[in-house]
C-alpha positions as YAML, in Angstrom:
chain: A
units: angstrom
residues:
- id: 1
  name: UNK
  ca: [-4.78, -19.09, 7.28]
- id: 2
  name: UNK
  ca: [-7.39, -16.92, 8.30]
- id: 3
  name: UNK
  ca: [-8.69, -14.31, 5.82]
- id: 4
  name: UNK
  ca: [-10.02, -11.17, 7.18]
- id: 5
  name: UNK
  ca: [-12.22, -8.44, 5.84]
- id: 6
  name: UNK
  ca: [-10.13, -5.65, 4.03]
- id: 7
  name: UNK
  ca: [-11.83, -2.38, 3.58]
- id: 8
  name: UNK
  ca: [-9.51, 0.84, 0.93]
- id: 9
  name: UNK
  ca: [-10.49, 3.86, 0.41]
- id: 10
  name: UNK
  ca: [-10.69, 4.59, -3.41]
- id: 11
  name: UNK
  ca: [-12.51, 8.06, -3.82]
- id: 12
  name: UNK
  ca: [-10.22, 10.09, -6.07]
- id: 13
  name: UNK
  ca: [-12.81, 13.01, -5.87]
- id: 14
  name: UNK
  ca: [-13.50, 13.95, -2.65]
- id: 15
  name: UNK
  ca: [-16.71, 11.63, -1.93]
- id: 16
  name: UNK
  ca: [-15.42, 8.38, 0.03]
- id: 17
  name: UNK
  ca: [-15.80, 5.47, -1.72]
- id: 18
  name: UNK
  ca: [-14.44, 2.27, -0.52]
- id: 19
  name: UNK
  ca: [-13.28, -1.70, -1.92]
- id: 20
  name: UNK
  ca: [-14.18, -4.88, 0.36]
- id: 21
  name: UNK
  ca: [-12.70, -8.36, 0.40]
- id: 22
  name: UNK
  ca: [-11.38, -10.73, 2.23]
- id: 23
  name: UNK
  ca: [-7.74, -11.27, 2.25]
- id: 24
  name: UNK
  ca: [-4.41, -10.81, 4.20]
- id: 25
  name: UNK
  ca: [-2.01, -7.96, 3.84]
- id: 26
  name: UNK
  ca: [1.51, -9.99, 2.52]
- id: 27
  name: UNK
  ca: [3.58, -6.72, 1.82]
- id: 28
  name: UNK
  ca: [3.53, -3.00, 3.05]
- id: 29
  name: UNK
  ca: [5.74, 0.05, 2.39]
- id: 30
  name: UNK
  ca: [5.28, 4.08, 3.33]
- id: 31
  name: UNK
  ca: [7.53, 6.04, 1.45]
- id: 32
  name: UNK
  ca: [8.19, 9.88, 1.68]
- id: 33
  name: UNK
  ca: [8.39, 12.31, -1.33]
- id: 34
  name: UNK
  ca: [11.98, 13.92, -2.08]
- id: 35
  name: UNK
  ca: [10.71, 17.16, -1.05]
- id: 36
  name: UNK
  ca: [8.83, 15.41, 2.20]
- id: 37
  name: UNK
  ca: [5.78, 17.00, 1.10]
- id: 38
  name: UNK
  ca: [3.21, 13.66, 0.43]
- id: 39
  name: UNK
  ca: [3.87, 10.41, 1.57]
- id: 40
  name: UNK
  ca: [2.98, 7.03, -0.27]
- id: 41
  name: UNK
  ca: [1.53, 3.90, 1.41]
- id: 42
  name: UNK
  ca: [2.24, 0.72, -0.76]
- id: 43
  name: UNK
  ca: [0.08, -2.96, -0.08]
- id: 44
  name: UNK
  ca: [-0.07, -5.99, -1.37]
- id: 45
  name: UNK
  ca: [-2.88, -8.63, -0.32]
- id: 46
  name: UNK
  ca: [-3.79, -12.33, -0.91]
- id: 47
  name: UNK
  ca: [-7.27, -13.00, -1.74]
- id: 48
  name: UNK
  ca: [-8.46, -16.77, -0.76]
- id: 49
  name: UNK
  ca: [-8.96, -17.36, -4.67]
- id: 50
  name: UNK
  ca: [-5.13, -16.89, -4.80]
- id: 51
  name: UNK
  ca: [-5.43, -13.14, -6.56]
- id: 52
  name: UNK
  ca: [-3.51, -10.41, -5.22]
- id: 53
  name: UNK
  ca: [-4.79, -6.51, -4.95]
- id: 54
  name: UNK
  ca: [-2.23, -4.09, -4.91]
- id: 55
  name: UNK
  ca: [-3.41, -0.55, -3.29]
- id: 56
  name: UNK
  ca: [-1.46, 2.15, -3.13]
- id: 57
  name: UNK
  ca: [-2.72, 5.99, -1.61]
- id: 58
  name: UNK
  ca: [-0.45, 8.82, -1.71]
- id: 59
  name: UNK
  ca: [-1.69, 12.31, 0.35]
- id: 60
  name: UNK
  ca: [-0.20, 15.04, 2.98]
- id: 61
  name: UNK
  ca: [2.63, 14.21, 4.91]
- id: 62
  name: UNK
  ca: [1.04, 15.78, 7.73]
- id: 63
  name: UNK
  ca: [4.29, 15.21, 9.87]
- id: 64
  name: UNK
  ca: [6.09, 17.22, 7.15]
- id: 65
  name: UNK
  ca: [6.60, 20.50, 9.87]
- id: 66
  name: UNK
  ca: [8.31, 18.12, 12.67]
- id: 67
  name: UNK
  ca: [11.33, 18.81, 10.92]
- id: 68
  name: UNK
  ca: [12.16, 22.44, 11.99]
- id: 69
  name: UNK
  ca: [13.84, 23.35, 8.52]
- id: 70
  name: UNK
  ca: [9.99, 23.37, 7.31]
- id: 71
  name: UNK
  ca: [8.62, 25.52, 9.71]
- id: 72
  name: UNK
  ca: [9.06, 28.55, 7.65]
- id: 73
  name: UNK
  ca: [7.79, 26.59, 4.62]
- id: 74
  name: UNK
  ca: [5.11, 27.90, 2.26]
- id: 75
  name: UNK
  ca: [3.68, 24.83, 2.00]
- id: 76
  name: UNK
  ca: [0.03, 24.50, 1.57]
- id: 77
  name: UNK
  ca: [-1.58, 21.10, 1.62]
- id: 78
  name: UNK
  ca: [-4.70, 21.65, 0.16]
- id: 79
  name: UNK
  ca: [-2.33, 21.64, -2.88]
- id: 80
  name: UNK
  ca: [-1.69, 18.28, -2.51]
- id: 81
  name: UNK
  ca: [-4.36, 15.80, -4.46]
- id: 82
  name: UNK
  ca: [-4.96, 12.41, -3.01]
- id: 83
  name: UNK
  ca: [-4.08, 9.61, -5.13]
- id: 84
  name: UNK
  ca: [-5.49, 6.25, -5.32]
- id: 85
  name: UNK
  ca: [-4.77, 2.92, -7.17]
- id: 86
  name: UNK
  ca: [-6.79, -0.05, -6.37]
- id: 87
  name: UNK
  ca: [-5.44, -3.34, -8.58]
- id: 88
  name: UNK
  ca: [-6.76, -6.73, -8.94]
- id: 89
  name: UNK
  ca: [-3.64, -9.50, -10.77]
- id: 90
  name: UNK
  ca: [-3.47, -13.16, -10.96]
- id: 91
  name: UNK
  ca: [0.27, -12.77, -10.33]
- id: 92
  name: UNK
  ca: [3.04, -11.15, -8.21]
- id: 93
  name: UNK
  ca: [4.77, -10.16, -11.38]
- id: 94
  name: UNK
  ca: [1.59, -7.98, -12.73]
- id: 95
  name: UNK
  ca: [2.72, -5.27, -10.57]
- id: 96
  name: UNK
  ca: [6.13, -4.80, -11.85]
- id: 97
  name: UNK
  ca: [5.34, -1.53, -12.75]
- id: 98
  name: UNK
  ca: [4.37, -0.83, -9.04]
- id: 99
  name: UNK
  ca: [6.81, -2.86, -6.72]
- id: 100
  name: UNK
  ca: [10.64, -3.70, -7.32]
- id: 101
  name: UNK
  ca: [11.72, -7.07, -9.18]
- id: 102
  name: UNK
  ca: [13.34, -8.30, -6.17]
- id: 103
  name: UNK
  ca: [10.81, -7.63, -3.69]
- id: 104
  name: UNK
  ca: [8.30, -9.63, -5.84]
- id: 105
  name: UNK
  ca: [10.91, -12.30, -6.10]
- id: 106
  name: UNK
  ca: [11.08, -12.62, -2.34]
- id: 107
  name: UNK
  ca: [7.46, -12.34, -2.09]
- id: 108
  name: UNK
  ca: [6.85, -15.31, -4.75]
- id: 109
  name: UNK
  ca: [9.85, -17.32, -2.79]
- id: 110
  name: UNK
  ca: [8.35, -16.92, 0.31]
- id: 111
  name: UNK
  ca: [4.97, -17.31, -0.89]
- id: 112
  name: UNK
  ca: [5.62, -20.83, -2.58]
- id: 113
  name: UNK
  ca: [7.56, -21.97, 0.36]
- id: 114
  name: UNK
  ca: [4.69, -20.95, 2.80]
- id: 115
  name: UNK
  ca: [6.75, -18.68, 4.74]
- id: 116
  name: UNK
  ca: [4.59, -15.87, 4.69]
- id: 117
  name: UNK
  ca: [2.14, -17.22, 7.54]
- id: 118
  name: UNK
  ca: [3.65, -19.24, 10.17]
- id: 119
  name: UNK
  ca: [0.81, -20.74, 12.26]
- id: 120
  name: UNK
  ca: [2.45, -21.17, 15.92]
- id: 121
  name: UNK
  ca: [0.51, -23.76, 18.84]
- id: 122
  name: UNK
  ca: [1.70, -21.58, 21.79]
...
């Protein structure tokens, strides 16, 4: 496996700041808000001393007025904070309080079974 250079934005106050490793993304999620309003970008990444770094952003949904019930919406964005959390574990399970029980169990299953990288001679 191959690790490449991962660069996240971490400023939670406006000036960008940024973390950089090397690693490979094993898990990624984007999840909307109930009211549409921010959406939330969940990753998980392998480090080649076996740690994992969790990062998770939440800001805008800027595709929140495709949906023509919101085009009358008094939504402002600048509203909206950006949110940042930038987490550095020795195991899956650390991030319990981040990422479902079973996904981390399918993660550590296909993890220890070396499913997660499949290197292919084609």
């Amino acid at each position: 496996m191959e690790y490449k250079k991962v660069q996240l934005k971490v400023s939670n106050d406006g000036i960008n700041e940024y973390k950089s490793f090397l690693g490979y993304k094993i898990y990624s999620t984007i999840n909307k808000s109930n009211n549409d309003r921010t959406i939330t970008y969940k990753r998980i990444y392998q480090t080649p001393r076996k740690n994992f770094v969790y990062y998770e952003r939440s800001d805008v949904n800027w595709n929140y007025w495709n949906d023509k019930s919101h085009y009358k919406s008094n939504f402002d964005p600048s509203e909206i904070k950006s949110n940042f959390i930038f987490k550095v574990v020795p195991t899956l399970s650390s991030l319990n309080n981040y990422i479902d029980e079973n996904m981390i169990q399918k993660l550590q299953t296909k993890l220890t079974a070396g499913e997660v990288v499949e290197e292919l001679d084609i």
